[in-house]
Each structure stands twice: as structure tokens, then as C-alpha cells.
N, C-alpha and C positions, 0 to 999 in steps of 0.2 A: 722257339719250341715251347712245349705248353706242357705242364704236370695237371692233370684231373682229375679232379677227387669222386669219389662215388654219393649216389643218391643226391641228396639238393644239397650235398658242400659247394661252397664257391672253388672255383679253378684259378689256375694263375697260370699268367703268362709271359715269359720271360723275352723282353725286349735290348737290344743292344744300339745303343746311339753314343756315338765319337767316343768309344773305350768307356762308356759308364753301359754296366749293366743294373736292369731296372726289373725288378718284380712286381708285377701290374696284376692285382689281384680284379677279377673279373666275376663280379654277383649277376645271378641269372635275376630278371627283374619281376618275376614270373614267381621265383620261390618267395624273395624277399616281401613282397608286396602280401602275397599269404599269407605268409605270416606273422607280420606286424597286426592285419585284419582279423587275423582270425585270437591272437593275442588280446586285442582294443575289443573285439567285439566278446570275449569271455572276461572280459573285465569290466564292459558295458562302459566305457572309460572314451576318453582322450586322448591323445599322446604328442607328447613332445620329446624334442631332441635338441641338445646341448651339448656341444663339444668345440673347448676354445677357450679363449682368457674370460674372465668376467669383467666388462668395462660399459659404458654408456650408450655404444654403437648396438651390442648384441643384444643387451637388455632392451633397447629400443625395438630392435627385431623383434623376439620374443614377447613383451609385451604385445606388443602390435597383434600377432598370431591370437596369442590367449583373446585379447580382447576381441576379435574379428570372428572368430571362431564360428561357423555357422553351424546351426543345427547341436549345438551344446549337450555333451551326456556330462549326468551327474557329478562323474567323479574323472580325475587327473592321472596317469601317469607321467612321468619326467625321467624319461634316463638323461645323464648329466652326466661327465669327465673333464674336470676342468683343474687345472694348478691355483685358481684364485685371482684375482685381481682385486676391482672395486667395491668395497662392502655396500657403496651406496646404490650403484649396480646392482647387487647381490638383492638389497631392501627389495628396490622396486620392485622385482619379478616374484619375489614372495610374497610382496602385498598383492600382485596383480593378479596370482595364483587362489589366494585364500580367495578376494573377493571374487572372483568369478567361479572358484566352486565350495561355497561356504557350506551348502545346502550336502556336498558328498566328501571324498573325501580322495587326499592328494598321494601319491605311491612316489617314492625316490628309487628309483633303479641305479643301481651304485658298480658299474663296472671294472672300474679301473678310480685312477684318483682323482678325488673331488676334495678337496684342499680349501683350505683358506675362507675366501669369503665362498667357496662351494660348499663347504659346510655351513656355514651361516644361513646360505638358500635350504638346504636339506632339512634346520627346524621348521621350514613351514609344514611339512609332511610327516601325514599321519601314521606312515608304515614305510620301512625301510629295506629295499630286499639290496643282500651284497650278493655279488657275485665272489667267486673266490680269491681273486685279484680287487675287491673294492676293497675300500679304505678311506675315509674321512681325516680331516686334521684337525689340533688345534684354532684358535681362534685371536691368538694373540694377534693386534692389527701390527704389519710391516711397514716403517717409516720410510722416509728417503736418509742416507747417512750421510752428516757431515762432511760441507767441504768435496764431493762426490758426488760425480757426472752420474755414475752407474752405482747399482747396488744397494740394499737396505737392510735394516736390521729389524730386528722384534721390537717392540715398543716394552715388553718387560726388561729386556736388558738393564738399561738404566735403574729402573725398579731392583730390579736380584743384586747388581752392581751395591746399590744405596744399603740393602739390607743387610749386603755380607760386609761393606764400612760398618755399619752400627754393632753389629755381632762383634766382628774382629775388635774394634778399638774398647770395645765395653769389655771385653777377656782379657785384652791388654793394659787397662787399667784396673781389673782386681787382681792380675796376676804380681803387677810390681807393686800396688798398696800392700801385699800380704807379704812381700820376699822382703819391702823394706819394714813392714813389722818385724818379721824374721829373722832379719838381719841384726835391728839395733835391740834387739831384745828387752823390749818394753821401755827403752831410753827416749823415745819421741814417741806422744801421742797419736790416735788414731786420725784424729783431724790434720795433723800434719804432714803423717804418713800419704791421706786421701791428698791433701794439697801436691803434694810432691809429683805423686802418681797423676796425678791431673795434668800438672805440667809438659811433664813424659809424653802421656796420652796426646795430648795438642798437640806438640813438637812433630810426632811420629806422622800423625794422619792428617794436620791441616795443610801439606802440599796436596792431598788427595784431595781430599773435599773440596780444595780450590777449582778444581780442574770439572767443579760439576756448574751448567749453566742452568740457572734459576727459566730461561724464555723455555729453553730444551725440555727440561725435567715438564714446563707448562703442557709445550708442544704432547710430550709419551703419555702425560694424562689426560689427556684428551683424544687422546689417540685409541687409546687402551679404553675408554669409556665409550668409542663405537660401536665394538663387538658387545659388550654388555648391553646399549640400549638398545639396537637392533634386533642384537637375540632374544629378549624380552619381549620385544615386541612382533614378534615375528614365530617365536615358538607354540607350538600344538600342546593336543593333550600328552602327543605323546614323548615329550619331553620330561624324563622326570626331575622333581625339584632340586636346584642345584647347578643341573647339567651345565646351564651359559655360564654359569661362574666357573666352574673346572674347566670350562674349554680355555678360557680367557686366563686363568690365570696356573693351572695345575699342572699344566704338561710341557718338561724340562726344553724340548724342543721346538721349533716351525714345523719341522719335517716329521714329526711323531707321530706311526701309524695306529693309527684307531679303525683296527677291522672288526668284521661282526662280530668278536667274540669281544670285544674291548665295548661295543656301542651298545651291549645289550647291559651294560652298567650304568648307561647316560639315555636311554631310548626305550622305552614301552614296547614296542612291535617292531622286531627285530626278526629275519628272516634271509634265508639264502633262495637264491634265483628258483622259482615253478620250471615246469617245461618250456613255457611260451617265450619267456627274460630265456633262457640260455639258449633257445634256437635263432632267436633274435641275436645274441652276444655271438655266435660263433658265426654269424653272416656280417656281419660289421662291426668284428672285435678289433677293426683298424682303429677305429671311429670312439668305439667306447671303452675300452683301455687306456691310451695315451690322447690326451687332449688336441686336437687340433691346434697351429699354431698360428699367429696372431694374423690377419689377411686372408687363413683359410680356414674360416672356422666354417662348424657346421648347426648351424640353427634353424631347426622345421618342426614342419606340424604334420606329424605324422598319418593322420588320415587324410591331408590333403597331395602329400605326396607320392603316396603310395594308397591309391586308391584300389577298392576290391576290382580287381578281373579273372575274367573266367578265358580268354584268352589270347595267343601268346602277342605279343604288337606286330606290326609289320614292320619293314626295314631292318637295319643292323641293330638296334634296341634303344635302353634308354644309354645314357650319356650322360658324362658332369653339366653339362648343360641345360639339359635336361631334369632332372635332380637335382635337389640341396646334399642328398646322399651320394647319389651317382656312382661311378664305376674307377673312382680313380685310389689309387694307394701306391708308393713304390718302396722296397726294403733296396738302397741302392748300398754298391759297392764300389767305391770312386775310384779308378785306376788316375786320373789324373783330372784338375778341378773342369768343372764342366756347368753349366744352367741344368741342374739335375730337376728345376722345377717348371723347368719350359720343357724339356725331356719328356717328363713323364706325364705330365698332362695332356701330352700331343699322343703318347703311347698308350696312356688310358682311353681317349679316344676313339682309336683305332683299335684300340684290341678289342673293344664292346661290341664292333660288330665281327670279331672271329666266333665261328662255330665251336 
């Protein structure tokens, strides 16, 4: 059965295969392509799309696009939703961006999260529009952890770890220097007193400090000094001074939301979605919301996917196949385990050519 929304909202259409029900949102190809054109063409602009991890394979895509790009307008827009991956990743596609439009100038469209090293691509851009669900993140690079197949940590940890040793054992050695002044009541001098308290000190915190590895502590500095020399090299005017050090090193979490009211303290040109970004956003807020995930990502070139027509295709329309965008999406509800991703791709399919 199908719910349908009025005027050029996308519809959906509700498919059922072996106890899994599947929400197959279905975009008319006919709105979307309008409006992306008529968007690029009031921007005099480009466009790209990013949605997925940031790793070696997509950046290669993406590169590829920018550079190939025919018939070149001045300036860039980039909507992008991504959790992060590879900062060196990350580099490329901002150098590949500045060089090919140095001459205008580069738009981030920030719908959903753009994270990690997706914030690292976002200083190459001159202007920043959130949507009301965007949000950026810190910068701090994530390691692989110790001894562990899965999982990583912040490359500050170790750092905040070290500084709160030094904090902690330095209070804990003037607090017993001054209790054993206190105590013997000027009967042992001050340098004996510190001697004592020194002892104490050592005693307390050298099983601690043992337990830190001189190669490690090398590895998280090094680690830590990607996000700095990329963001340096990679940032605009509209970076103001500062910003790569605060992302890198100021904010308590990974996961710390920096939305536009937060990036207009780190960002010159700072703005929430025009018309054209949220007609766009509410026809493929699958897409630019929640990142695509790793094997389905989505990276195009938006004027060559959605090229201007004036009328409607023949056949049942376009298709994932068809499209880097294409027609597929599913909100599923798993009555019992099932291939919900053979499911709905075969459902997205089919439902693009329902009326």
C-alpha cells in the first residue's frame, strides 16, 4: 500500500517480503532533477554529493568527478554527511576542491553529521550552510586501541590521562610537604620535609606512570599532529584564527556537537539552509542526514546526474541503477532476521516504476 504526500513531496511505499516490512521511499525523478538545476544554476555553481565513510576508495571517486568535471562553473557547492574515516582521505578531496576552484569559491552544505575527518574537509570551504540537524565535530585523530581487533580511542586521551598524573601527583606532594611541616612543628626543616614528601610522591604514582608506553605516547603524537597539519593546510579565509587548534585539542569529546550556533565562534560565514538546500534536504534527507554506510555510499556529481529536463522519461523511471542517488531507501522493521538488504533493493526497484 503506498501513503502520498502532496505537491512534489516524495511518496512511500510500503513493501512486505518474508515478515520484514520495508518503507521504500520513492523520489519523482522529474522534481528532484529541478531542483538540484535550478539550485546549481542560482548558485552559478557545481555540485557534489557525499554521503558514506571517508576512506581512499570514495576520495578516489570524488576526486576523479571534480577533476573530470566538464564545462567547469566558478564556484563549488559540496553537501556532505559522513561519521569520518580517513584524514588523509579527507586531505585529498580538499586539495582537489581548492585547486580546481581557487578562482570562486567552495559552499559546505551540512545536513546531518559530518564528523571527524568530515570536519577536516569542511575547512576547505568558504561558507557554511547547516541545516537544522547539521553539526560538525571535533578533530581530535582516533587511533586503533591496544591489544584490540575492534575499536579506537581519541589520540588526546593518553595526553589528558598524562596531564591529570602531573596535576594530581604535584597537589599530592605539597599537600603531605606542608601536613609534615604541620605536624612536626618547625622540628625538621623545609628541605626534609620536601625530601619526605618526594618519597611519598614516587611511591604513590610510580606504578602509574609505569604503565605508560614511551613507542604509544610517540604513536598519539603523531597522531594528534595530523589534524593540526592538515587543518592548516587545508583551511580558508573563512577559518578564524585558532579554530584547528580548538578543534584538535578543546573539545572534551569525539562525539561533541558543534552546530551552527557553536561554528559561528570557529567560522566566518556561518548560515542556515536558503530555499533551494532545504528543498533539496527534504527530497533526499535519507541520504543527507545519516551517512550512507560502508559499500553503499553515495558519491556524484550532481549536474551530471541529474541533468536539466523538461520532460517526464519514458518507462517506469529512473532506478538505483540508474542513479548514484536513485530511488532506494528502507526504514525496516525486522519481525524475524532476514537479507533486509537484498529485500529492499529489489523493492526499491520495483516500486520506482509504481504510479
Amino acid at each position: 500500500m503506498g501513503d502520498n504526500c502532496l505537491g512534489n513531496c516524495p511518496s512511500f511505499v510500503f513493501l512486505h517480503f518474508e515478515h520484514i516490512w520495508c518503507k521504500i521511499l520513492v523520489i519523482m525523478p522529474n522534481d528532484l532533477s529541478s531542483a538540484v538545476n535550478e539550485y546549481l544554476d542560482s548558485k552559478n555553481a557545481d555540485g557534489f554529493l557525499y554521503s558514506g565513510p571517508i576512506n581512499r576508495d570514495n576520495a578516489d571517486r570524488l576526486v576523479k568527478l571534480i577533476d573530470s568535471r566538464p564545462e567547469r562553473r566558478k564556484d563549488a557547492c559540496l553537501f556532505i554527511t559522513t561519521f569520518g574515516g580517513d584524514p588523509n582521505a579527507a586531505y585529498r578531496i580538499g586539495r582537489s576542491l581548492k585547486a580546481n576552484y581557487k578562482d570562486g569559491r567552495i559552499l559546505a552544505i551540512l545536513g546531518g553529521y559530518c564528523k571527524s575527518a568530515g570536519t577536516l574537509l569542511a575547512l576547505c570551504a568558504d561558507e557554511l550552510a547547516f541545516g537544522c540537524l547539521g553539526e560538525l565535530g571535533p578533530l581530535d585523530t582516533q587511533i586503533d586501541k591496544p591489544n584490540e581487533i575492534y575499536g579506537s580511542e581519541s589520540g588526546l586521551d593518553l595526553y589528558q590521562a598524562l596531564s591529570q598524573i602531573t596535576e594530581s601527583s604535584f597537589e599530592s606532594f605539597e599537600q603531605q610537604m606542608m601536613s609534615i611541616i604541620r605536624h612536626y612543628a618547625g622540628t625538621i626543616t623545609t628541605k626534609v620535609a620536601a625530601e619526605i614528601a618526594s618519597s611519598l610522591t614516587v611511591g604513590i604514582f610510580s606504578p602509574i606512570t609505569a604503565q605508560v608506553d614511551p613507542l604509544r605516547l610517540g604513536v598519539v603524537r603523531r597522531a594528534i599532529q595530523i589534524g593540526l597539519a592538515y587543518g592548516n593546510r587545508l583551511k580558508s579565509s573563512n577559518v578564524k584564527t585558532g579554530t584547528v587548534e580548538k578543534l584538535v585539542h578543546d573539545y572534551p569529546a569525539h562525539g561533541f556537537v558543534i552546530d551552527q550556533t557553536e561554528a559561528t565562534d570557529l567560522f566566518q560565514n556561518v548560515r542556515g539552509f536558503d530555499g533551494g538546500e532545504a528543498k533539496i534536504f527534504g527530497f533526499i534527507e535519507f541520504i543527507l542526514r545519516l551517512p550512507a554506510r560502508d559499500g553503499n555510499e553515495y558519491v556524484s556529481d550532481l549536474r551530471t546526474d541529474f541533468p536539466g529536463q523538461t520532460a517526464a522519461p519514458e518507462g517506469p523511471g529512473i532506478t538505483a541503477d540508474q542513479s548514484s542517488i536513485g530511488v532506494e531507501y528502507a526504514e525496516t522493521d525486522l519481525e524475524q532476521p532476514g537479507n533486509t538488504a537484498e529485500h529492499s533493493a529489489v523493492g526499491a526497484a520495483g516500486a520506482a516504476g509504481q504510479p
